[in-house]
C-alpha positions as CSV (number, residue, x, y, z in Angstrom):
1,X,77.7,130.0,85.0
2,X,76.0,133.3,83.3
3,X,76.4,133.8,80.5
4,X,79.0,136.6,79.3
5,X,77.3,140.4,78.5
6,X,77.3,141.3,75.3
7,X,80.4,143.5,74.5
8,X,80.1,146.9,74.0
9,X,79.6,148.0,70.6
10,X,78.1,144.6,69.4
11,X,74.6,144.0,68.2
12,X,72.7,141.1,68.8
13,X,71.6,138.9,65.8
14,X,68.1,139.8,64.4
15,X,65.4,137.4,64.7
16,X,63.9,136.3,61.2
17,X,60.4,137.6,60.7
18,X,57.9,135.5,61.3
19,X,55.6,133.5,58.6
20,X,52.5,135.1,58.1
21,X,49.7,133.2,59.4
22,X,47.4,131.2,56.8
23,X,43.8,132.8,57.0
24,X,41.6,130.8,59.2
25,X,38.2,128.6,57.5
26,X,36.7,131.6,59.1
27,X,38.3,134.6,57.8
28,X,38.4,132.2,54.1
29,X,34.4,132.8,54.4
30,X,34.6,136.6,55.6
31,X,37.0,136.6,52.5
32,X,34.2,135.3,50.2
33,X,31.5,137.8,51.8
34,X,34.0,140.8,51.1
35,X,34.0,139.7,47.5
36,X,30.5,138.9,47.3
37,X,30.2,142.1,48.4
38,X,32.4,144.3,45.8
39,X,29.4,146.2,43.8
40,X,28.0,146.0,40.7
41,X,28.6,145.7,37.6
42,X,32.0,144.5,38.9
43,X,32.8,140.8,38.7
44,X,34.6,140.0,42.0
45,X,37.1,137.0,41.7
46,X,36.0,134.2,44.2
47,X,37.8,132.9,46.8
48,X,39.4,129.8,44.4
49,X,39.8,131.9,41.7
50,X,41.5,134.9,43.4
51,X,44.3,132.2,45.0
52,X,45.0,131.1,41.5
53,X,45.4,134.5,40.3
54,X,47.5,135.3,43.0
55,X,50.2,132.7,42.5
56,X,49.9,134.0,38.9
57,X,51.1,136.6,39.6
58,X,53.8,135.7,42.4
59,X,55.4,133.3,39.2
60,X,55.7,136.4,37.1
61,X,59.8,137.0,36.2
62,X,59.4,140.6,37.7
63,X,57.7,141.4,41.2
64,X,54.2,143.0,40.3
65,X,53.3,146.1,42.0
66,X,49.9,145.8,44.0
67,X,48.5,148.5,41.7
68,X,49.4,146.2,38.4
69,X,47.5,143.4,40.2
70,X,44.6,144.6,42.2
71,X,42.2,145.4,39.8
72,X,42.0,142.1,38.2
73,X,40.7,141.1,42.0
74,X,37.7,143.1,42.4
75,X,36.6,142.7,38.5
76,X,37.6,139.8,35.9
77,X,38.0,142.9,33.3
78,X,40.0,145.1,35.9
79,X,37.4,147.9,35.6
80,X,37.6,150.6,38.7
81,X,36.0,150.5,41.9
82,X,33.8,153.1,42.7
83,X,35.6,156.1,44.7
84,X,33.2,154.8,47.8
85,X,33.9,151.5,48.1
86,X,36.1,150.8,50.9
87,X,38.4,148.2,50.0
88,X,40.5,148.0,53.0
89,X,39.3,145.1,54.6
90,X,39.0,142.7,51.7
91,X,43.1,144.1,50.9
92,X,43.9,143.1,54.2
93,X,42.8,139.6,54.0
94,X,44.2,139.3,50.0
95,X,47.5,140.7,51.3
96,X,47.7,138.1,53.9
97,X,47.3,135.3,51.4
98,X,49.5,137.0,48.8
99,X,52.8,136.7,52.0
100,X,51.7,133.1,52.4
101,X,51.8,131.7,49.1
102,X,54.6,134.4,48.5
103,X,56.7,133.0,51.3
104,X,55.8,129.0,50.0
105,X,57.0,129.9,46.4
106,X,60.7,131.2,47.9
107,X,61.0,128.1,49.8
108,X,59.4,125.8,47.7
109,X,57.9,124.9,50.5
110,X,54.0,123.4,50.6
111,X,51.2,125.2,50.6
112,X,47.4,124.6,50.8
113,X,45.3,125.6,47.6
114,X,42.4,127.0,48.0
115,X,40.5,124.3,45.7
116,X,37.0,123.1,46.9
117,X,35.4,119.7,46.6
118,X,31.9,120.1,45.0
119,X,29.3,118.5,45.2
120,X,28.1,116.1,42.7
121,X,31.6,116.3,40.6
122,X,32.2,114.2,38.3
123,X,35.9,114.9,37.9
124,X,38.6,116.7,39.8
125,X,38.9,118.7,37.1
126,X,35.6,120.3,37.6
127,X,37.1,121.2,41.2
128,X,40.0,122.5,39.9
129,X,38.6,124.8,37.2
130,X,38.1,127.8,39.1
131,X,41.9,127.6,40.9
132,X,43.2,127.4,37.3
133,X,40.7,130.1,35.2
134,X,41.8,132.3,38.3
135,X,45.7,131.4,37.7
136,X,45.1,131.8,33.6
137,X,43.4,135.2,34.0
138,X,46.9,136.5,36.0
139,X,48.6,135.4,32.8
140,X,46.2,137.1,30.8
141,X,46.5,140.7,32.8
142,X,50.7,140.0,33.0
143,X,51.7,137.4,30.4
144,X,55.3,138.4,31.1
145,X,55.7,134.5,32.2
146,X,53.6,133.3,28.5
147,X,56.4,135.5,26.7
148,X,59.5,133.6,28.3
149,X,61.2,131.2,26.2
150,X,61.5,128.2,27.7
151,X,60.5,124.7,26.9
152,X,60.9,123.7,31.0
153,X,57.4,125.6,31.2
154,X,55.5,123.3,29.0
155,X,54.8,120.7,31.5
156,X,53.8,122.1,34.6
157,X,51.6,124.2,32.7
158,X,50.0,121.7,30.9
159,X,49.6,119.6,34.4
160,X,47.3,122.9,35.4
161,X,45.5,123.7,31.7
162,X,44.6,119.8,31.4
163,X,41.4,120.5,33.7
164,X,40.3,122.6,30.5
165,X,38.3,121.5,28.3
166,X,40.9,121.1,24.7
167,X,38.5,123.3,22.7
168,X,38.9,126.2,25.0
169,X,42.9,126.6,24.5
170,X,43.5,128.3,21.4
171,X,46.7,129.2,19.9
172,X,48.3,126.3,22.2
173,X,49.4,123.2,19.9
174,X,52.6,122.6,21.8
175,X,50.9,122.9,25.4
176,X,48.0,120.5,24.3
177,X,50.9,117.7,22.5
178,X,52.1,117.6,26.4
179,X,48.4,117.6,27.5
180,X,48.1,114.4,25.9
181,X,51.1,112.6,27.0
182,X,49.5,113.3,31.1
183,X,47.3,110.3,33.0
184,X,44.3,113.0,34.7
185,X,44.6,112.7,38.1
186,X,42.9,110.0,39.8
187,X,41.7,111.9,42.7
188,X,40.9,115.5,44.0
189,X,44.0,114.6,46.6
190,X,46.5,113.9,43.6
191,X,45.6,116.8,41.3
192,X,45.9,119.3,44.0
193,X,48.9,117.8,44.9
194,X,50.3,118.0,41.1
195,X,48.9,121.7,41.0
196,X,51.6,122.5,43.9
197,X,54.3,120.9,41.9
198,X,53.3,122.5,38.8
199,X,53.9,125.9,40.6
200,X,57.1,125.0,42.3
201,X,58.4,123.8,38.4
202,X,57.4,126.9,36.9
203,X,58.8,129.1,40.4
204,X,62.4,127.2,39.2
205,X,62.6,129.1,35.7
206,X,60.7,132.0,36.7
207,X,62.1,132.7,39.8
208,X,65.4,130.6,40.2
209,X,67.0,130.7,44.0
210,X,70.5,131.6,44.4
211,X,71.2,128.1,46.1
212,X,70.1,124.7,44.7
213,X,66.4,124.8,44.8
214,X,65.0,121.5,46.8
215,X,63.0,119.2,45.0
216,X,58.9,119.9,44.5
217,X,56.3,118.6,46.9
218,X,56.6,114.4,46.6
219,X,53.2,113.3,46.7
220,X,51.7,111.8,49.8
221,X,50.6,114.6,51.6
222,X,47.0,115.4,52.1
223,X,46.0,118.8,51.1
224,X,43.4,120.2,53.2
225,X,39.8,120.2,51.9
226,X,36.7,122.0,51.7
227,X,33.2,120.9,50.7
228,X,31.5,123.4,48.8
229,X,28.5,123.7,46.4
230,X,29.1,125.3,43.1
């Protein structure tokens, strides 16, 4: 049998858009080159650091405009491009990542940091550090999330600020009391792993779904890794 026609007057159910697509290893690199190549004296964010930022800013209460955010990519002190830089191509490519992890935070659904194994590490802290000075610097340009109340926050942000070095958190007794209760991940594999938990925790008072939210990433995936040099 065929199926009935629609009847007149009736609309036909719209598709849901489709995921973006995660950036491939090679647009990652052309992603590294565009920063590289942001000019002087501007600081570019690299890759690690800019997908830190990024989820920063995505786990603010409030949506952030692209203009509230953007400058703090192509300079650590959000100082102006020059009128002749073409920026176009390196937004592209940040915009893609931005719907990504944007998309992964509303579903609390996995997603692939962009946290590199180093060479010579002694610690996967020392991997880490970029992801999270990249995450603390969104919270330093918006700390709208810093200002909220609420003592659910205090351990998946101390499961990211552990990879600091103690001295370097000022004005954080509470965080660093919680610091010390955590066991350091064992492994590259489990701190990334706890660095996506950490941001689904912190996406559940900053950003609480309508429904019942699922529970965090369990551990026992294998995040996706990159071997690069400091």
């Amino acid at each position: 049998m065929k199926p009935a026609p629609p009847r007149a007057g009736s609309r036909a159910p719209l598709a849901s858009p489709a995921p973006p697509a995660p950036l491939a290893e090679a647009e990652i690199e052309q992603l590294q080159s565009l920063l590289d190549a942001v000019p002087a004296p501007l600081e570019a964010l690299d890759v690690s650091a800019l997908d830190g930022y990024l989820c920063g800013m995505l786990l603010q209460p409030q949506p952030q405009a692209l203009s509230a955010w953007w400058p703090g990519v192509l300079d650590v002190e959000g100082r102006p491009a020059p009128t002749a830089f073409d920026a176009a191509p390196l937004q592209a490519l940040v915009l893609r990542r931005h719907a990504e992890i944007e998309r992964a935070i509303a579903q609390r659904d996995w997603f692939d940091p962009w946290v590199f194994e180093l060479d010579g590490a002694d610690s996967p802290s020392e991997a880490l550090q970029p992801w999270v000075a990249g995450f603390a610097a969104a919270l330093d340009r918006c700390p709208a999330l810093l200002a909220l109340d609420a003592s659910e926050l205090l351990e998946p942000l101390a499961l990211l600020y552990l990879h600091f070095d103690p001295e370097d958190l000022e004005d954080a007794d509470a965080l660093l009391e919680v610091i010390e209760t955590l066991e350091p991940p064992q492994d590259l594999a489990e701190a990334v792993q706890d660095l996506v938990r950490a941001l689904m925790l912190i996406a559940d008072v900053t950003r609480p779904r309508a429904t019942a939210p699922r529970r965090p990433p369990a551990r026992g995936r294998s995040p996706r890794r990159h071997s690069r040099t400091p």
